[in-house]
Backbone as a printed PyTorch tensor [residue, N CA C, xyz], in Angstrom:
tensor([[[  0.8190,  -1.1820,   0.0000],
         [  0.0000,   0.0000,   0.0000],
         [  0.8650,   1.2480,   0.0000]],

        [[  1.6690,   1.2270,   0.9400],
         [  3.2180,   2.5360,   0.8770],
         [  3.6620,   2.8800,  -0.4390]],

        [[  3.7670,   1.0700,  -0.9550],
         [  4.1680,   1.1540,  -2.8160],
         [  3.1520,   2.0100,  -3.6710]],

        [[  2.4260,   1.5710,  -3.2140],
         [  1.5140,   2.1500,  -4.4070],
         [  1.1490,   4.0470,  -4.1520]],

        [[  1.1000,   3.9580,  -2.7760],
         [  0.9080,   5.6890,  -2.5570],
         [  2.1470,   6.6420,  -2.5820]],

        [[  3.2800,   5.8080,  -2.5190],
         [  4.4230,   6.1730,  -3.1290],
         [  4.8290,   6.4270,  -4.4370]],

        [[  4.3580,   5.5150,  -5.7090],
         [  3.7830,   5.2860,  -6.8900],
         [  3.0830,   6.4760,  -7.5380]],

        [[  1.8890,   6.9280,  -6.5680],
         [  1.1200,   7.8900,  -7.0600],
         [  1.1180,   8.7720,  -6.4460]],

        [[  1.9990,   9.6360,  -5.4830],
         [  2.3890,  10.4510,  -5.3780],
         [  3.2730,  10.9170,  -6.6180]],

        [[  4.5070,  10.0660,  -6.5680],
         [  4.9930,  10.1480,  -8.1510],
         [  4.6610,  10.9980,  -8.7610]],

        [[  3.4380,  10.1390,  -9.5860],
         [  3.0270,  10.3980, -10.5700],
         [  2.1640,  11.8220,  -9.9540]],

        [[  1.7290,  12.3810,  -9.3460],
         [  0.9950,  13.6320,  -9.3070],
         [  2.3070,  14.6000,  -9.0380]],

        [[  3.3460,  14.4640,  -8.8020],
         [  4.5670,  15.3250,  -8.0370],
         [  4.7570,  15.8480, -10.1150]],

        [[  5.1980,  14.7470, -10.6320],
         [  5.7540,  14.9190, -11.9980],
         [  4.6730,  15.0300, -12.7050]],

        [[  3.4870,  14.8850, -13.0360],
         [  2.0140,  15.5070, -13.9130],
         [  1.9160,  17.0080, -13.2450]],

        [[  2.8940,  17.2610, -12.1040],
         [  2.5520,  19.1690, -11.5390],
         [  3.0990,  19.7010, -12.2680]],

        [[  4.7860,  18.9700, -11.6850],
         [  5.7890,  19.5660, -12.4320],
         [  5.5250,  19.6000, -13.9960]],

        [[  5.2840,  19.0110, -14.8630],
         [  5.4050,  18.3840, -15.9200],
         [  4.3160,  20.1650, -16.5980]],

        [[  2.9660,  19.9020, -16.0240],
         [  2.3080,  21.1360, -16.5440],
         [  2.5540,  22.3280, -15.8480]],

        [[  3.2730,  22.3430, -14.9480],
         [  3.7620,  23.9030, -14.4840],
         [  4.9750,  24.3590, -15.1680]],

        [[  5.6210,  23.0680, -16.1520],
         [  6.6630,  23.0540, -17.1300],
         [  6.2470,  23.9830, -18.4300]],

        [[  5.3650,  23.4550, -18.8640],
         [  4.4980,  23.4290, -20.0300],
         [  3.7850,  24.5380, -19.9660]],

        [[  2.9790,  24.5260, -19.1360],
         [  2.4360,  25.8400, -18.6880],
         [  2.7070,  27.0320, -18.5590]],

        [[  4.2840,  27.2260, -18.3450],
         [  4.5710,  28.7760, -17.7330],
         [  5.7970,  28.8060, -19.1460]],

        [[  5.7820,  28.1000, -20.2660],
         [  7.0400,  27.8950, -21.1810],
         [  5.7510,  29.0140, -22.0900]],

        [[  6.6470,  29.8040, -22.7300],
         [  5.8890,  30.8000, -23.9350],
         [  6.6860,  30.5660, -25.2790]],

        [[  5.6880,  30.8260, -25.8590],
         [  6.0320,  30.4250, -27.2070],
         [  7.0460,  31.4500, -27.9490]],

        [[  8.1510,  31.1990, -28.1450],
         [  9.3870,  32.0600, -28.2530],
         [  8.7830,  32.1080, -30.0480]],

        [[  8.6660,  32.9870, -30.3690],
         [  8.3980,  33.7400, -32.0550],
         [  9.7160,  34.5000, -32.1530]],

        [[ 10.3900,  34.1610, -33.2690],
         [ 11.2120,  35.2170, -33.9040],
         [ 11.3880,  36.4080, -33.7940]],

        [[ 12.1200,  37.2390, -33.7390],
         [ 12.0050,  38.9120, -34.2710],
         [ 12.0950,  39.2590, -35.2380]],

        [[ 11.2590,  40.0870, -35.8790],
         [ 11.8650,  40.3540, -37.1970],
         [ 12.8620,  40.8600, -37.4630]],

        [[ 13.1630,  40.4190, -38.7550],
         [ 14.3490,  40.7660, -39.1240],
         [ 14.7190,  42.3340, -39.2910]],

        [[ 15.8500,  42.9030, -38.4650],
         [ 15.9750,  44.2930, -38.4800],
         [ 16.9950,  45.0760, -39.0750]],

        [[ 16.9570,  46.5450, -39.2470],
         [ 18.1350,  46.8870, -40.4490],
         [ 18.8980,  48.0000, -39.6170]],

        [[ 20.3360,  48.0700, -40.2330],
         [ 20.6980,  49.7420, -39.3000],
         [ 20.2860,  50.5050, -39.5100]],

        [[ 19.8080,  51.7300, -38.3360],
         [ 19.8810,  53.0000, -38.9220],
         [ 20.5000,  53.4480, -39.3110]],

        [[ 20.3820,  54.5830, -40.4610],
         [ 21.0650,  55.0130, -41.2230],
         [ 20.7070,  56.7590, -40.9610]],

        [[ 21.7930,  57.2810, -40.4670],
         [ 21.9410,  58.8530, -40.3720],
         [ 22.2290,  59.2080, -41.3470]],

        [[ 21.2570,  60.4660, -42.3170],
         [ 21.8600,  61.1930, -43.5660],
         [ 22.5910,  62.6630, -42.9240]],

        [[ 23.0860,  62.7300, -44.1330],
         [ 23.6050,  64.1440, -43.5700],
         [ 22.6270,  65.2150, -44.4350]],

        [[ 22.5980,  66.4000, -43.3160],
         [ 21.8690,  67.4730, -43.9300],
         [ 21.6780,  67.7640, -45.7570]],

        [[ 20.7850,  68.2760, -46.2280],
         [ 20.4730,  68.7340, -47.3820],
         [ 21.9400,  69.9350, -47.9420]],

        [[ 22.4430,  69.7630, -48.7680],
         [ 22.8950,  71.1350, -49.0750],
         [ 23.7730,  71.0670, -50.3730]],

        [[ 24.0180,  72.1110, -51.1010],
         [ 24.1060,  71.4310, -52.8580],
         [ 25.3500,  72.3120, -53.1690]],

        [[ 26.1830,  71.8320, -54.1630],
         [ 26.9260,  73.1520, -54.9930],
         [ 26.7420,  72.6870, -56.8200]],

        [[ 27.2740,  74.0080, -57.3030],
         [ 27.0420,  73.7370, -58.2480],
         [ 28.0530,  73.1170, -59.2800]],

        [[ 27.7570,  72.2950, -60.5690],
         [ 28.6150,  71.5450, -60.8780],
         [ 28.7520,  72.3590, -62.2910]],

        [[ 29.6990,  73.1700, -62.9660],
         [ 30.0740,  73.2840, -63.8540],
         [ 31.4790,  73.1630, -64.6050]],

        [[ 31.5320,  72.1270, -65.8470],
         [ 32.2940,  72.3060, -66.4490],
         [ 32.5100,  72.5940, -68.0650]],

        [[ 33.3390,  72.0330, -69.1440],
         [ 33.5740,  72.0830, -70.5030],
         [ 32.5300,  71.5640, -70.9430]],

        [[ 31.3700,  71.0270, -70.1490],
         [ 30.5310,  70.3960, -70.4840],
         [ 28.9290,  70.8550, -70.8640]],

        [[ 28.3880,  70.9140, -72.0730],
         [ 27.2940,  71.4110, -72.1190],
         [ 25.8810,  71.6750, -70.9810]],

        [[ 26.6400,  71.3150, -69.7790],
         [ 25.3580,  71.2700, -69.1010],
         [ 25.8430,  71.7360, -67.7760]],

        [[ 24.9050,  72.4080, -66.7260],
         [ 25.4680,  72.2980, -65.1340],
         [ 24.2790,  72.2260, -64.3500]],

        [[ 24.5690,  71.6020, -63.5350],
         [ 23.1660,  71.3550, -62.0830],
         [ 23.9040,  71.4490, -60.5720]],

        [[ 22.9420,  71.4100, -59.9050],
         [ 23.3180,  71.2010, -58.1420],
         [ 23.4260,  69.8780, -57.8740]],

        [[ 24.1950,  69.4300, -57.2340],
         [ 24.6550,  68.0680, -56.5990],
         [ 24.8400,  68.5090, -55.4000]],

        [[ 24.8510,  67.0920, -54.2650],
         [ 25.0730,  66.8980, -52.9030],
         [ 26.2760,  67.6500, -52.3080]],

        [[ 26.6130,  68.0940, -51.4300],
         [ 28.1070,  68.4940, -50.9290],
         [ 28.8860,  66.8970, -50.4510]],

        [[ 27.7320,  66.0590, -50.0440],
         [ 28.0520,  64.7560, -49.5090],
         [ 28.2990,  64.1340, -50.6540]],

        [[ 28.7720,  63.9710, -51.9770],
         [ 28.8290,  63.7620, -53.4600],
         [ 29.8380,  64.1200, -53.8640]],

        [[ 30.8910,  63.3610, -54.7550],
         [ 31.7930,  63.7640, -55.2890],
         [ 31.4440,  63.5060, -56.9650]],

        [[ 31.9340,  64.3710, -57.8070],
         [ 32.0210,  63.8490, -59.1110],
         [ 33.4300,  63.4140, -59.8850]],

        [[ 33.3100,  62.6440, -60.0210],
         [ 34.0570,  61.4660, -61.5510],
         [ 34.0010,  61.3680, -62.9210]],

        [[ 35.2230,  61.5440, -63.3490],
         [ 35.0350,  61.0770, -64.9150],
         [ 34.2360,  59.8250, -65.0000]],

        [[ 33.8180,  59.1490, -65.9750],
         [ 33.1860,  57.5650, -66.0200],
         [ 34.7880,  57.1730, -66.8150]],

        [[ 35.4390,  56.0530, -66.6030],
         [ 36.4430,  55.9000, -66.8510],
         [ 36.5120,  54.1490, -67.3350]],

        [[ 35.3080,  53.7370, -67.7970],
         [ 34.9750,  52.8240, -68.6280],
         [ 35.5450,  52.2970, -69.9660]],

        [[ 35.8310,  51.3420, -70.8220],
         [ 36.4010,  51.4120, -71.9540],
         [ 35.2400,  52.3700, -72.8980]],

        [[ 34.4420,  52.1010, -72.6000],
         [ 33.7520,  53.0400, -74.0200],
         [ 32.9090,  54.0800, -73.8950]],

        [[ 33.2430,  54.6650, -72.4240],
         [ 33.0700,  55.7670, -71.9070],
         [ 33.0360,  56.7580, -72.8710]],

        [[ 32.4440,  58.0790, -73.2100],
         [ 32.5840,  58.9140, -73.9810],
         [ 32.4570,  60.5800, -73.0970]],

        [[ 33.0630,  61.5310, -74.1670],
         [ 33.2510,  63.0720, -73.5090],
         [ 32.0000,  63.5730, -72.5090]],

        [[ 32.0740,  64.0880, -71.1570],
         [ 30.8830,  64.4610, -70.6700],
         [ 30.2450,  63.3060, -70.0130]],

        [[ 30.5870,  62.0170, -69.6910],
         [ 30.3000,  60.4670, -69.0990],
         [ 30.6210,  61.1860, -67.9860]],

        [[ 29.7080,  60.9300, -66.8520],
         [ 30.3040,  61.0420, -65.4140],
         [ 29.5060,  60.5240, -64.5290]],

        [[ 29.8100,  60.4930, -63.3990],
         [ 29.4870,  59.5780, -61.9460],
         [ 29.2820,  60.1050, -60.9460]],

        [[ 28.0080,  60.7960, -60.1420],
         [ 27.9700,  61.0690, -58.8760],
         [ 28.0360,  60.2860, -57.7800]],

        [[ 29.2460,  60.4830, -56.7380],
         [ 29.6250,  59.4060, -56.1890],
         [ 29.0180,  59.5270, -54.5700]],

        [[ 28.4900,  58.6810, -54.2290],
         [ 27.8080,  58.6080, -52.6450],
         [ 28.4100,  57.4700, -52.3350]],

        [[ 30.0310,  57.4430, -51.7270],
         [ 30.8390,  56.4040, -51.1590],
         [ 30.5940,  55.9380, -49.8120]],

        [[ 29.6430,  57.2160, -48.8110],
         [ 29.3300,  56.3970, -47.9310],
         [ 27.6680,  55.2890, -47.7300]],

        [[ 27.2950,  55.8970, -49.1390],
         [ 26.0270,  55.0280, -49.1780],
         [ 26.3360,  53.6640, -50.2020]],

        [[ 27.6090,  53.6600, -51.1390],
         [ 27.9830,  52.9040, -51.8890],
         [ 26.9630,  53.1970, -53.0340]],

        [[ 26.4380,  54.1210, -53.2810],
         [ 25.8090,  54.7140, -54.8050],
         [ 26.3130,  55.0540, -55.6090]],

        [[ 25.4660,  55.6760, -56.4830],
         [ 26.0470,  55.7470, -58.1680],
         [ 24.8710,  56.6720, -58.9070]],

        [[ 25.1160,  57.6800, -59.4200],
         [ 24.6510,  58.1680, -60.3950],
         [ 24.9270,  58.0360, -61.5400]],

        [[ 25.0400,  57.3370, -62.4360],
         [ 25.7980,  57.4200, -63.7990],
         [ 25.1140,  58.4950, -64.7610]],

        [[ 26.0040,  59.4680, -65.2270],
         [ 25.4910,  60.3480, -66.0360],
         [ 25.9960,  59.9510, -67.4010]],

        [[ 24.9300,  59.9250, -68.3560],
         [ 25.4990,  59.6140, -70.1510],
         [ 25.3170,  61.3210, -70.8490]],

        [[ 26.0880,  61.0900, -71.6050],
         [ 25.7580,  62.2570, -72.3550],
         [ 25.6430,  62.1540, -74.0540]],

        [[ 24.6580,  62.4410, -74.4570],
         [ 25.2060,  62.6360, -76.5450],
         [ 24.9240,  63.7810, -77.0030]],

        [[ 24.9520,  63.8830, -77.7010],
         [ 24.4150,  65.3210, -78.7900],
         [ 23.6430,  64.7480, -79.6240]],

        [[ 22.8860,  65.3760, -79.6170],
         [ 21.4550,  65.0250, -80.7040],
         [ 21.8510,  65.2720, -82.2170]],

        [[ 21.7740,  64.5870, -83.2150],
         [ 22.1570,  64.4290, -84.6720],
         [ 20.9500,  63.4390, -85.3670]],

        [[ 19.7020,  63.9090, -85.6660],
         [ 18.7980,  63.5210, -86.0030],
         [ 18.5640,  62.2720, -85.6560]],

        [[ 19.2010,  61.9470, -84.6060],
         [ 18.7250,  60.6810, -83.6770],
         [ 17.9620,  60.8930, -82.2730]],

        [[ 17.1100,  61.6340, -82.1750],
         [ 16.3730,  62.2110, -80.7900],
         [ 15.3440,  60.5450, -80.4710]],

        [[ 15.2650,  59.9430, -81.6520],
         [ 14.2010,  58.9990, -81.3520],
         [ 14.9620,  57.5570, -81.0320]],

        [[ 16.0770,  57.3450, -81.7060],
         [ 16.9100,  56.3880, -81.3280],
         [ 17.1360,  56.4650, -79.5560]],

        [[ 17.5930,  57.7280, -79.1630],
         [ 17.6700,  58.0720, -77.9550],
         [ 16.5610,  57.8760, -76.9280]],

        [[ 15.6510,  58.1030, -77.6260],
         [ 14.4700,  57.9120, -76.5630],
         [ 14.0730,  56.1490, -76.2600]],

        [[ 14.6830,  56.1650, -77.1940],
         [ 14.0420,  54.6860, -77.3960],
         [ 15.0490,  53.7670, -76.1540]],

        [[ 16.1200,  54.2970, -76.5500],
         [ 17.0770,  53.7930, -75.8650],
         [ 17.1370,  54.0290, -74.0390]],

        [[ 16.5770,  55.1700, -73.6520],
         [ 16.5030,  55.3190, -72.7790],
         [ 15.2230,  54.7440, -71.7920]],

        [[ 13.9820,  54.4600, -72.7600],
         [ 12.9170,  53.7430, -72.2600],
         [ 13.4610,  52.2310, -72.4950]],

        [[ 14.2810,  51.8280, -73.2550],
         [ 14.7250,  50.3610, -72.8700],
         [ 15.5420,  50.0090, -71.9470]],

        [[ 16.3590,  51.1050, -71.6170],
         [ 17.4410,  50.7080, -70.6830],
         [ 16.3460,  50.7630, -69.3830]],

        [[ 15.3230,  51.4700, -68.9030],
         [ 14.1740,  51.7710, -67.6030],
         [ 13.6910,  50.7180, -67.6190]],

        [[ 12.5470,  49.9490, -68.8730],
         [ 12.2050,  48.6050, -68.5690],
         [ 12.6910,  47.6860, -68.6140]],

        [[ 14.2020,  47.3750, -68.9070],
         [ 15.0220,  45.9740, -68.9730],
         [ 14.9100,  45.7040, -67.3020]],

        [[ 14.4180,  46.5610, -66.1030],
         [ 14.4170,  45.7250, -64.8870],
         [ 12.9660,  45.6340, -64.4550]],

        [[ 11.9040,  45.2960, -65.4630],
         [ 10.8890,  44.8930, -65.3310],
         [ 10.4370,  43.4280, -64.7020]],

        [[ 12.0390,  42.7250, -64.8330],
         [ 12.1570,  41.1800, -64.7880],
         [ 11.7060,  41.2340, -63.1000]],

        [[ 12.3000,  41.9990, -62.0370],
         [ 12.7380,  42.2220, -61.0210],
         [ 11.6850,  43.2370, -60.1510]],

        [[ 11.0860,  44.0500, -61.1470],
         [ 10.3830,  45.4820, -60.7130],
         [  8.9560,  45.2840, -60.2360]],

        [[  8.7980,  45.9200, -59.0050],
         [  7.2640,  45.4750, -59.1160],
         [  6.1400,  46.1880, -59.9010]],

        [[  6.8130,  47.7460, -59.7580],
         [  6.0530,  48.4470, -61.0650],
         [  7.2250,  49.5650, -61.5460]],

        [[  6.7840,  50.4420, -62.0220],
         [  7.9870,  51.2320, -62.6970],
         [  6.7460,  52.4270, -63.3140]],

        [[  6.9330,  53.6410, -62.1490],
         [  5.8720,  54.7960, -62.3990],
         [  6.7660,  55.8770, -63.7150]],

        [[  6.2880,  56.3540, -64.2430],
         [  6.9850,  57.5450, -65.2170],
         [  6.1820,  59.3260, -64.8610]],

        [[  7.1800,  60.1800, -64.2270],
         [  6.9380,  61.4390, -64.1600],
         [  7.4020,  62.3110, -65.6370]],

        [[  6.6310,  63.1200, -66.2400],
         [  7.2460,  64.1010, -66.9880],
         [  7.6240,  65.5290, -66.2940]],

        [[  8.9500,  65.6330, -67.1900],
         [  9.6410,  66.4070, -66.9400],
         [  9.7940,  67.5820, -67.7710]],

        [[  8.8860,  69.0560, -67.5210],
         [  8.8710,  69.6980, -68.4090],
         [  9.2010,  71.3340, -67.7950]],

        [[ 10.0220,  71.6970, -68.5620],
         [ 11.1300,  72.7730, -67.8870],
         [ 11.0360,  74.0840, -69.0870]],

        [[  9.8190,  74.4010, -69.7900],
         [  9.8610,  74.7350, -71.4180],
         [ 10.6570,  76.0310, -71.1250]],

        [[ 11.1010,  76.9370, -69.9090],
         [ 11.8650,  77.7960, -69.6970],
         [ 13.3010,  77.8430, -69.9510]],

        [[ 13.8450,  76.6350, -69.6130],
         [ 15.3190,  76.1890, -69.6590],
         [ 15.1420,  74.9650, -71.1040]],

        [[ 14.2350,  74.7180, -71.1970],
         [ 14.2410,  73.9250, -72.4290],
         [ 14.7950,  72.6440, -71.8700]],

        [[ 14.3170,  72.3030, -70.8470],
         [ 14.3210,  70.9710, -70.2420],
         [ 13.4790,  70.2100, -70.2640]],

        [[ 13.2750,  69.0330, -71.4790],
         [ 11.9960,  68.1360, -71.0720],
         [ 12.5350,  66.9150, -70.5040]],

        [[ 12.2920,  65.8070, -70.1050],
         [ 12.4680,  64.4310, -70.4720],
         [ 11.2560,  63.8570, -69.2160]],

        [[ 11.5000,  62.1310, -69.2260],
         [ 10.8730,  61.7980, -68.2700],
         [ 12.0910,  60.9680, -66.9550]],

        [[ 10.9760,  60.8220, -65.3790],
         [ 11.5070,  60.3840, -64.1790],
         [ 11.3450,  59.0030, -64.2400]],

        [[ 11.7300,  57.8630, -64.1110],
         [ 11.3650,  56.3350, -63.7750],
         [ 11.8510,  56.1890, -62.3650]],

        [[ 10.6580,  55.7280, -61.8410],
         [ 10.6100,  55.8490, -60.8110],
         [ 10.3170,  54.0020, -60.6230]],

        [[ 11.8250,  53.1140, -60.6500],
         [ 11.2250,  52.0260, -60.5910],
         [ 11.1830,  51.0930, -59.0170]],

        [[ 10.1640,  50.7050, -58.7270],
         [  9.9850,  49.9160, -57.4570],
         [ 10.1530,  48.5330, -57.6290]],

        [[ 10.6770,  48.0310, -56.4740],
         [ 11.0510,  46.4800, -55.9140],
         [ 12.5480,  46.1270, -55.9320]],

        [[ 12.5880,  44.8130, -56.4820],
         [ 14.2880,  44.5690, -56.4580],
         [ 14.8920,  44.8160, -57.1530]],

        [[ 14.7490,  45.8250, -57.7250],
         [ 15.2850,  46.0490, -59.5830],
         [ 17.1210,  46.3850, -59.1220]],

        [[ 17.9870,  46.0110, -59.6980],
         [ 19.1680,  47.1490, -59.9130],
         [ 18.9710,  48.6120, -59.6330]],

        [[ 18.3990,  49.4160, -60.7590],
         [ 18.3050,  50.7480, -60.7580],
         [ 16.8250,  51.2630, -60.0900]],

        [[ 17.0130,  52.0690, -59.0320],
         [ 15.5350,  52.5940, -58.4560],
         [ 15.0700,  53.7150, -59.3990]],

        [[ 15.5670,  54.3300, -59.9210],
         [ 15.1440,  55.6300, -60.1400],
         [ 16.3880,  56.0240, -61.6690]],

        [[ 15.8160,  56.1860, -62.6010],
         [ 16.5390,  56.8040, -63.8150],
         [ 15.8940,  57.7910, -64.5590]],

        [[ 16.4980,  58.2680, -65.2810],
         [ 15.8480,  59.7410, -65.9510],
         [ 16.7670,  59.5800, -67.4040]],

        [[ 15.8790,  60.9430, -67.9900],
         [ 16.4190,  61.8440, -69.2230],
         [ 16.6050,  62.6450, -69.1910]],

        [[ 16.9100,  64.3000, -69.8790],
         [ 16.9040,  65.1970, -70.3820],
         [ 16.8770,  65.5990, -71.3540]],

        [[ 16.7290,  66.1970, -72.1570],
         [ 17.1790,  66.8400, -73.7240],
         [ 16.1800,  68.0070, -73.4900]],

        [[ 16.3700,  68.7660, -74.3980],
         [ 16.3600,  69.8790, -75.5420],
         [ 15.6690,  69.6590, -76.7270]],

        [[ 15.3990,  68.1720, -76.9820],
         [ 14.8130,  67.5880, -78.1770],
         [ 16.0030,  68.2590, -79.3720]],

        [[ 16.8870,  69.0500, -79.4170],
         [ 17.0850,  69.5850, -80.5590],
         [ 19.1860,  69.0690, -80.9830]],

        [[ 19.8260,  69.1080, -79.3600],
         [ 20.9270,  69.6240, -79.5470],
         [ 21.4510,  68.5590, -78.6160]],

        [[ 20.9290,  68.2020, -77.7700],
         [ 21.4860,  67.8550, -76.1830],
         [ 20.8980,  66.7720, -75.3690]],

        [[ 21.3370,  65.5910, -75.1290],
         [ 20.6770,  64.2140, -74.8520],
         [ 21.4440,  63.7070, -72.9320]],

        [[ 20.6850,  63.9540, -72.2240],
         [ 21.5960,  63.3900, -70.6950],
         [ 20.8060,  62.1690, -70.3320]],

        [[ 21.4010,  61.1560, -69.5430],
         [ 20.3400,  60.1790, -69.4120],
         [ 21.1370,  59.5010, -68.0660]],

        [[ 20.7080,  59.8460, -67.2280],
         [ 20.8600,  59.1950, -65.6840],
         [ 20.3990,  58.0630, -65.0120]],

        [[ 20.9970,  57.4520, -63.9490],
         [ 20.6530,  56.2870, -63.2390],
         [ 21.7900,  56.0630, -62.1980]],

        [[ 19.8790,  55.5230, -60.7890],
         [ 21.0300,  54.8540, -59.5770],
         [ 21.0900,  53.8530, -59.5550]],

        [[ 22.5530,  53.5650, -58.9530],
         [ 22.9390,  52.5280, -58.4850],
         [ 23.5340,  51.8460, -57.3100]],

        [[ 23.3810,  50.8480, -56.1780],
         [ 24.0440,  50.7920, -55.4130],
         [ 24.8150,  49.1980, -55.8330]],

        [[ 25.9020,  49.7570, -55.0990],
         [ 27.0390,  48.3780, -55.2080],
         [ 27.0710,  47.5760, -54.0660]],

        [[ 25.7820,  46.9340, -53.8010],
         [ 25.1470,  46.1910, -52.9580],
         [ 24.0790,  44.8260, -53.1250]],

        [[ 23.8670,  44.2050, -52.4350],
         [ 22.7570,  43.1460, -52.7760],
         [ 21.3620,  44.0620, -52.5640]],

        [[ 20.6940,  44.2780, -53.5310],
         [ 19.2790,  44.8770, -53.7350],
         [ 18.0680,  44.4990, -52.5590]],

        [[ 17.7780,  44.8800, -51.8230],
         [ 16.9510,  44.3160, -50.6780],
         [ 15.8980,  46.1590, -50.8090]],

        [[ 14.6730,  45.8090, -51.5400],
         [ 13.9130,  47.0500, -51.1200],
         [ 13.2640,  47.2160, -50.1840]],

        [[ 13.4440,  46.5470, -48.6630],
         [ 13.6540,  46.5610, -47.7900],
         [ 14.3470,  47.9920, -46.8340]],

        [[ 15.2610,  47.6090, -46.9110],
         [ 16.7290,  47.8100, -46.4650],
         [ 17.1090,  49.0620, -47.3040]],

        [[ 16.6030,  49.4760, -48.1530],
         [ 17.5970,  50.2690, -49.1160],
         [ 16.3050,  51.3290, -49.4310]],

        [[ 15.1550,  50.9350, -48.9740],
         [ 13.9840,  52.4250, -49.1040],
         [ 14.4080,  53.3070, -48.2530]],

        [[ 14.9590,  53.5270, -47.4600],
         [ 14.9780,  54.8050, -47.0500],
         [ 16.1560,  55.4710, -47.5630]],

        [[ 17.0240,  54.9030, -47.7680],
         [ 18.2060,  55.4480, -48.7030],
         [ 18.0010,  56.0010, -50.1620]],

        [[ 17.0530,  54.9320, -50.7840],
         [ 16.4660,  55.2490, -52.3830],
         [ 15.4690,  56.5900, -51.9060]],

        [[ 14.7140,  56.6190, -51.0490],
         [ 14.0210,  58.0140, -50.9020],
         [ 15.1260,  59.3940, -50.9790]],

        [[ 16.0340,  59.1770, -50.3760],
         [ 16.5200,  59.8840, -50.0120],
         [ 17.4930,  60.7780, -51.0860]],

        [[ 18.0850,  59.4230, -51.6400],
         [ 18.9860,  60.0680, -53.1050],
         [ 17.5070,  60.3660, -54.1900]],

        [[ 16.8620,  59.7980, -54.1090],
         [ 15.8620,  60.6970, -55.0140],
         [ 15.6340,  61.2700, -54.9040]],

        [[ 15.3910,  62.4830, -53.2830],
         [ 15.2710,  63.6930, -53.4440],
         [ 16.5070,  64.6540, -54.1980]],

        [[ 17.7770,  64.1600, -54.1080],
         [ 18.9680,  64.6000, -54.6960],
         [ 18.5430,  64.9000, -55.8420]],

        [[ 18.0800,  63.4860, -56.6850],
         [ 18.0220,  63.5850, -58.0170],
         [ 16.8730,  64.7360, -58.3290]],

        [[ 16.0520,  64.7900, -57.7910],
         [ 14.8220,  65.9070, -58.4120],
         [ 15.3460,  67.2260, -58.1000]],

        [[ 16.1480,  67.9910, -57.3320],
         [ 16.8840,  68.6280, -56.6590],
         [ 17.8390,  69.1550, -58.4420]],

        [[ 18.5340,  67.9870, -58.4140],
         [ 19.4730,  67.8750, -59.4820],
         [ 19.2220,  68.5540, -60.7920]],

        [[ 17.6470,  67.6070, -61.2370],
         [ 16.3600,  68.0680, -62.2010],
         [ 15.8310,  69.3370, -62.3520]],

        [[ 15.7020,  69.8590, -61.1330],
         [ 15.1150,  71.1760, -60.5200],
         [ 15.9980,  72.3830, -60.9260]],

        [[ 17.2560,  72.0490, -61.1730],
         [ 18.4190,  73.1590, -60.7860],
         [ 19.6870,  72.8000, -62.2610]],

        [[ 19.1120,  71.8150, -63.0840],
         [ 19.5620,  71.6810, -64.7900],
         [ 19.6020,  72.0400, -65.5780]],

        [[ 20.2230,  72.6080, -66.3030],
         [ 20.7610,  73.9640, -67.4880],
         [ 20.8350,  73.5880, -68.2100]],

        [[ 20.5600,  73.4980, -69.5780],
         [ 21.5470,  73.5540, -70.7350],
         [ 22.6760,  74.5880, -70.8730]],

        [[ 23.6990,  75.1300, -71.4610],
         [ 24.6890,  75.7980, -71.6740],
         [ 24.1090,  76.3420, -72.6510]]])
């Protein structure tokens, strides 16, 4: 009889323990996954002129570069954001009764990251004072390039821009940064000359 109330004590000591185990254990869920903050530095611009048919405002936090590519051409250049690891690539041509080749070219180079994009909005860009038209691509998701543009004159003068970071693409992680150089770029847009 000792055996057996010994037995089942047991068993009620370890069925306590067992659900006061169980019982007071919480269900451990993940955290989501989190990103650094990222401190920008203040707004503030200078202006960029050279031999080059064109001048605008850029970042002070921005350096500019020749593009130093093999088939780089005169007026190719690079706004450089080394602590964000960005890229502006600036193209340049002169218009020679190819304004439509150009356009064409510049709306193919915007949707070739359609593969990747979740959509890809288009702003026009119309400046008829400075004789600035072109359009903004404004492309969303994992694409390579967030945001690319044009310029011209339609007549004389062809610019055609795009960002880039030298990073794994996470639009995640990289929206508040892509907001951010896009205000640059409209900034840029805003404050674009022809010569």
């Amino acid at each position: 009889m000792i055996k057996n109330n010994q037995v089942i004590g047991t068993i009620i000591i370890l069925s306590f323990a067992f659900i006061l185990l169980t019982g007071c254990h919480q269900n451990s869920t993940p955290k989501p996954r989190g990103y650094f903050r990222i401190d920008f530095p203040e707004k503030k611009y200078k202006t960029y002129n050279s031999d080059c048919p064109y001048t605008f405002d850029y970042p002070v936090y921005a350096s500019i570069e020749s593009d130093n590519l093999v088939n780089s051409e005169p007026c190719w250049i690079n706004i450089d954001f080394p602590k964000y690891n960005g890229k502006v690539h600036i193209s340049y041509k002169t218009v020679d009764n190819n304004i439509n080749l150009l356009l064409e070219d510049a709306y193919t180079l915007a949707y070739k990251h359609t593969v990747k994009a979740d959509a890809i909005e288009e702003y026009l860009i119309n400046k008829p004072d400075s004789k600035v038209y072109g359009i903004l691509y404004d492309i969303e998701g994992n694409a390579a390039s967030s945001v690319q543009f044009f310029l011209t004159d339609s007549t004389e003068n062809f610019l055609r821009g795009a960002l880039y970071f030298r990073t794994t693409i996470d639009k995640d992680s990289l929206a508040p940064v892509i907001d951010f150089f896009r205000d640059d770029i409209l900034y840029f847009i805003d404050s674009f000359e022809w010569k």
